[in-house]
C-alpha positions as CSV (number, residue, x, y, z in Angstrom):
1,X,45.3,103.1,-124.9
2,X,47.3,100.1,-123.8
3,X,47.0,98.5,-120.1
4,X,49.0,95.5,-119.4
5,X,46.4,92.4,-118.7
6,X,46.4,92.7,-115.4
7,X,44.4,95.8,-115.2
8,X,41.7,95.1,-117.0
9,X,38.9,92.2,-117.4
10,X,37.7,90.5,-120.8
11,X,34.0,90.4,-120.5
12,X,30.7,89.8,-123.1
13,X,27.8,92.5,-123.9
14,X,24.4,91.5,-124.3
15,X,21.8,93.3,-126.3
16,X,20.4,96.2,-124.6
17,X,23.4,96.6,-122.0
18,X,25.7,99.1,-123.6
19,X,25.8,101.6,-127.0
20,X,29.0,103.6,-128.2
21,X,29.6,106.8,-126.4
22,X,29.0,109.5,-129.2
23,X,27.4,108.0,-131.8
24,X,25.0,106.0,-129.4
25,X,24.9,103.1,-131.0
26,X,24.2,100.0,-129.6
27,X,27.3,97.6,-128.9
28,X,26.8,93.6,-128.5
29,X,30.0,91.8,-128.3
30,X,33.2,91.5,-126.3
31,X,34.5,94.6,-124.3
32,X,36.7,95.5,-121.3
33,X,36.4,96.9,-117.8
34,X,39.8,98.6,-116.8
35,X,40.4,98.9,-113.2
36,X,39.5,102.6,-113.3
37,X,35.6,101.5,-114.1
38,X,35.9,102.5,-118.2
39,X,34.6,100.2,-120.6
40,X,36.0,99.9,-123.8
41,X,34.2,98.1,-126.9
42,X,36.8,95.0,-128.2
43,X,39.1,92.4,-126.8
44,X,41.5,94.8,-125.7
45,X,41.6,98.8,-125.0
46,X,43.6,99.1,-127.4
47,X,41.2,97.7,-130.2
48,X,39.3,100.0,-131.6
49,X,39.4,103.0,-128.5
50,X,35.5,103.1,-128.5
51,X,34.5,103.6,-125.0
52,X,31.2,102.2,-123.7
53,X,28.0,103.8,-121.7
54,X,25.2,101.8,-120.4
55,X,22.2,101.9,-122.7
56,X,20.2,104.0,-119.8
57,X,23.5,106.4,-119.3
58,X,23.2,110.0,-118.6
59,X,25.4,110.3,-121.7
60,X,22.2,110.2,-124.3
61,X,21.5,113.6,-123.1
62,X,24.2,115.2,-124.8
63,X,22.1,114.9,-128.1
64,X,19.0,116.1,-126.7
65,X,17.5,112.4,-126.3
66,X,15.8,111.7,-123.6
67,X,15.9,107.9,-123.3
68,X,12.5,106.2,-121.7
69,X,13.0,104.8,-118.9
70,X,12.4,100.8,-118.0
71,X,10.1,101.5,-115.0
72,X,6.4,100.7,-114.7
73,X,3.8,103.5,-114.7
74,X,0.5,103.5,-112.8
75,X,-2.1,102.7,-115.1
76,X,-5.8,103.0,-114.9
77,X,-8.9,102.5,-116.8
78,X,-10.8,105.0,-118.9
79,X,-14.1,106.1,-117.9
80,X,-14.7,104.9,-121.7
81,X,-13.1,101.6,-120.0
82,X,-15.7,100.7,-117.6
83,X,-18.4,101.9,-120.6
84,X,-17.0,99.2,-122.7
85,X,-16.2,96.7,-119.7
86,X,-12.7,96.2,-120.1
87,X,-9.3,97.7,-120.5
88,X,-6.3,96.8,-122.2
89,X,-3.2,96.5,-120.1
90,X,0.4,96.6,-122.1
91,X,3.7,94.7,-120.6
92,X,6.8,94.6,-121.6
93,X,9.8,92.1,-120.3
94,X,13.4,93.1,-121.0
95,X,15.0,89.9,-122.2
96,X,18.9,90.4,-120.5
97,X,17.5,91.1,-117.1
98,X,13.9,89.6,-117.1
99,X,12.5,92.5,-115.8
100,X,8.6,93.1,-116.3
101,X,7.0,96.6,-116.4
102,X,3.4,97.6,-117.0
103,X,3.5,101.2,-119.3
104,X,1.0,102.9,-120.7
105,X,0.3,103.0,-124.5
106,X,2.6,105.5,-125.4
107,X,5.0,104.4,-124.3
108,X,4.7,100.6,-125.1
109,X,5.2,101.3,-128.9
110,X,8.2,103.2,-127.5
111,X,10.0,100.3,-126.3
112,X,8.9,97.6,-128.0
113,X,11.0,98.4,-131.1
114,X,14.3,97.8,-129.0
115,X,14.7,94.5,-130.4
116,X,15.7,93.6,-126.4
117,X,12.4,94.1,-125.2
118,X,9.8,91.4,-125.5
119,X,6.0,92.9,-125.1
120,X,2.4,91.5,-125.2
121,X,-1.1,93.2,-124.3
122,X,-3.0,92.0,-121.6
123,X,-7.4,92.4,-122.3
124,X,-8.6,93.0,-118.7
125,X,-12.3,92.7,-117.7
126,X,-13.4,95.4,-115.4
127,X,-17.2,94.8,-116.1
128,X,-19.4,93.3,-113.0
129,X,-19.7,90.8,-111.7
130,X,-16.3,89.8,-110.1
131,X,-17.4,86.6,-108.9
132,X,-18.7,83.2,-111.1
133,X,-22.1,83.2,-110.8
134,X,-24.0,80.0,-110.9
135,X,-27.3,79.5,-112.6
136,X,-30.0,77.0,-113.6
137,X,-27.2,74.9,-113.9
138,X,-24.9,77.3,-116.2
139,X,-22.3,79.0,-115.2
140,X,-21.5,82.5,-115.9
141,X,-17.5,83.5,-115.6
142,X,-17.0,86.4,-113.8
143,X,-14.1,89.2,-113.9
144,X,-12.0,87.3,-111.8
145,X,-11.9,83.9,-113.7
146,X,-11.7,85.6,-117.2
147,X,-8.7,87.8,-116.2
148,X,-6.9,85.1,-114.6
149,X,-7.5,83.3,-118.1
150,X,-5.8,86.0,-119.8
151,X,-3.0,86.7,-117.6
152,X,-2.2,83.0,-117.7
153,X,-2.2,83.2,-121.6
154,X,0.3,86.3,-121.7
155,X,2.6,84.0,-119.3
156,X,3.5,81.9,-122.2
157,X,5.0,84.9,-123.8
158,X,6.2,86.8,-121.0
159,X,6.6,84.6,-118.6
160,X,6.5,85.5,-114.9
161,X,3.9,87.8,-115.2
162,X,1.6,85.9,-113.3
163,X,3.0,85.6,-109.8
164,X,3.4,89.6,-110.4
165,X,0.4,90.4,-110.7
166,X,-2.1,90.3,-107.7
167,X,-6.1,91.4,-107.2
168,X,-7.9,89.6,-110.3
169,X,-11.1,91.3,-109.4
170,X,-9.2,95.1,-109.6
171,X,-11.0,98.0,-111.1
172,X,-14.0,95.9,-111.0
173,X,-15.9,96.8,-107.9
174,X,-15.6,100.2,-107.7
175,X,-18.5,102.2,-106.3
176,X,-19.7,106.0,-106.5
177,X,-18.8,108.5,-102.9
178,X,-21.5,110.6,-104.0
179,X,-24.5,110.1,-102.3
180,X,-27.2,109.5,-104.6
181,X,-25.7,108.7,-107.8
182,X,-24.1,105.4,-108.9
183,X,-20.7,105.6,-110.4
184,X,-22.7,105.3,-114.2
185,X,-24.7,108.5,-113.6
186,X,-21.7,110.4,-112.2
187,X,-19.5,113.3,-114.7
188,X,-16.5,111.9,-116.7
189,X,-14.5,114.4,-114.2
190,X,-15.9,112.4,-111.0
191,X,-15.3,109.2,-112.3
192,X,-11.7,109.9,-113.3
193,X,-11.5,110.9,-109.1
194,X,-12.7,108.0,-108.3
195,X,-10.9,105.7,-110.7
196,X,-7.5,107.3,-109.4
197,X,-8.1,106.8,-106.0
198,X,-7.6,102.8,-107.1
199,X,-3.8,101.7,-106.5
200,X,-2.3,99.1,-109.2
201,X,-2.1,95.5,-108.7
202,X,1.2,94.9,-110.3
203,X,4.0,93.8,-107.3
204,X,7.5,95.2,-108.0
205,X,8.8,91.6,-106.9
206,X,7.3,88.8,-107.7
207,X,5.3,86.4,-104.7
208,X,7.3,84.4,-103.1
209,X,6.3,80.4,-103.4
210,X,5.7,79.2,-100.2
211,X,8.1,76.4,-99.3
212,X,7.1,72.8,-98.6
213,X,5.6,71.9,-95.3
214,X,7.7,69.5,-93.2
215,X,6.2,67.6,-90.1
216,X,8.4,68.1,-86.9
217,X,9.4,64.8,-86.1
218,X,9.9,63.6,-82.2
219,X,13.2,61.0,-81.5
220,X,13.1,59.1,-78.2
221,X,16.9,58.8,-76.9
222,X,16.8,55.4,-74.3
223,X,19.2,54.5,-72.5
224,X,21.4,51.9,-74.4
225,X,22.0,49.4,-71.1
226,X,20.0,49.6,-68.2
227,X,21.9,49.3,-64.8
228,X,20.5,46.8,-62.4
229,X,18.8,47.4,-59.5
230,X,20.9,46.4,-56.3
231,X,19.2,45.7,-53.1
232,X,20.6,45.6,-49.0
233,X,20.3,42.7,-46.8
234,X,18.8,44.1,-43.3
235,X,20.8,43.2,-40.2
236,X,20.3,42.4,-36.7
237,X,21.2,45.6,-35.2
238,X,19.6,48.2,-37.7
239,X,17.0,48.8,-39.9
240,X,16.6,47.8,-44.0
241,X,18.3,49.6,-46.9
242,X,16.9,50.4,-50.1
243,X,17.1,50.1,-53.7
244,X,18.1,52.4,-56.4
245,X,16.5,53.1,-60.5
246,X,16.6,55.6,-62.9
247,X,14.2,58.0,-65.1
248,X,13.6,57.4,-68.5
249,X,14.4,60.5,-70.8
250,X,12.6,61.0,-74.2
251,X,14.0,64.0,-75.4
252,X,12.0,65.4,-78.5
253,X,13.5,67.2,-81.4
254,X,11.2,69.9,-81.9
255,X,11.1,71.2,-85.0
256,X,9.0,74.1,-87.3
257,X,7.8,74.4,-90.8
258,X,9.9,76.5,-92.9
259,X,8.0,80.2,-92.6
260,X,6.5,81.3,-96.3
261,X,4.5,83.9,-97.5
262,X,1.8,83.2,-99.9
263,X,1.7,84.3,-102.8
264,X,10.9,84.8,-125.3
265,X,9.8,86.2,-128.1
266,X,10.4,89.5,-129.5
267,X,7.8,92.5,-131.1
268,X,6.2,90.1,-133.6
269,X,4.8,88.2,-130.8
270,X,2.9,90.6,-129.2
271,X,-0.6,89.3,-128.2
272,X,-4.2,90.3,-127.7
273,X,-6.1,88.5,-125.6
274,X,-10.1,88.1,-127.0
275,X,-11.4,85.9,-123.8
């Protein structure tokens, strides 16, 4: 199909943006986007005619494919988990958009073959305590210090992932509703209740650094020249006059601290953390 240039714009495809529509391939390389929204594989439409989908496009359900989608999935531990003390938690970081996603097993060894995908496995204490406990002079780490550890070691690879994830200490404290019985003595079917009443720590958008204090600063504005003061000589047939000044003005710049609210390698790099 031929366009003259002014209809369409020359543009570059990175991995994991776009496959062939058809075949399903996927297309890295130069391509064009005509004024009518169609994307074409080439320098030119009239190149090789291959239109373009995006790699999550309806279009791969026309061979019975159903594509899995880059979304995290609410994970929780195992009963077998919290026997064991700890769970293993698997990301994934999509290297053209940098987004990160928690997904459950399954699905990790899904994904993580797209060569676009970048993926590690994060070992996550749920065992008590939560808390560093201090002893006779030794210290004992507790969930929180050991998972912060280990999150921090995953950064290197995927790296962001620590300013998503929030509650160090989840799926540690968690505590039996039935009266009576501790969470330990309670049915694999109770505990799974309880466990899914938990919500996941991992924030769709990362924290937001908080932004550097700045002290408001006060500016006195004086009067450059001062007038003088002028005074009335009494006479003999009235009384005395009387003198004239001004005020001082300091007027202070107030100011306010900015508001703020706390908070690459591919498949052969995956990790597992042993802290």
């Amino acid at each position: 199909m031929w366009l003259p240039i002014f209809k369409y714009l020359l543009k570059f495809a990175k991995p994991g943006m776009f496959q062939l529509k058809g075949s399903g391939e996927e297309y890295e390389g130069q391509y064009v986007e005509t004024n009518a929204g169609i994307l074409y594989a080439g320098e030119s439409p009239t190149d090789t005619g291959l239109e373009l989908v995006s790699i999550d496009n309806d279009d791969m359900f026309f061979r019975g494919i159903k594509p899995v989608s880059f979304e995290s999935e609410t994970v929780y531990p195992t009963p077998e988990d919290y026997t064991r003390g700890f769970m293993f938690r698997y990301f994934l970081k999509n290297q053209t958009t940098g987004k990160i996603i928690e997904v459950k097993n399954i699905n990790y060894i899904e994904l993580i073959k797209k060569k676009y995908y970048n993926g590690s496995i994060l070992k996550w204490i749920i065992s008590k305590p939560a808390k560093d406990i201090f002893n006779q002079g030794y210290v004992f780490n507790g969930a929180i210090t050991r998972n912060k550890a280990n999150t921090k070691q995953v950064s290197f690879i995927l790296k962001g992932l620590d300013i998503l994830i929030t509650e160090y200490d989840k799926f540690v404290n968690i505590e039996s509703d039935v009266e009576g019985f501790k969470f330990e003595e309670l049915p694999k079917k109770e505990k799974i209740r309880i466990i899914k009443q938990q919500r996941p720590n991992l924030q769709r958008k990362p924290k937001v650094k908080p932004k550097p204090f700045k002290r408001p600063t006060v500016v006195p504005i004086l009067n450059e020249t001062p007038e003088p003061q002028t005074t009335q000589t009494a006479t003999s047939s009235g009384g005395g006059g009387g003198g004239g000044g001004g005020n001082q003005y300091f007027d202070s710049n107030d100011g306010s601290p900015d508001g703020g609210s706390m908070g690459n390698s591919n498949s052969s790099n995956n990790t597992l953390n042993n802290y």
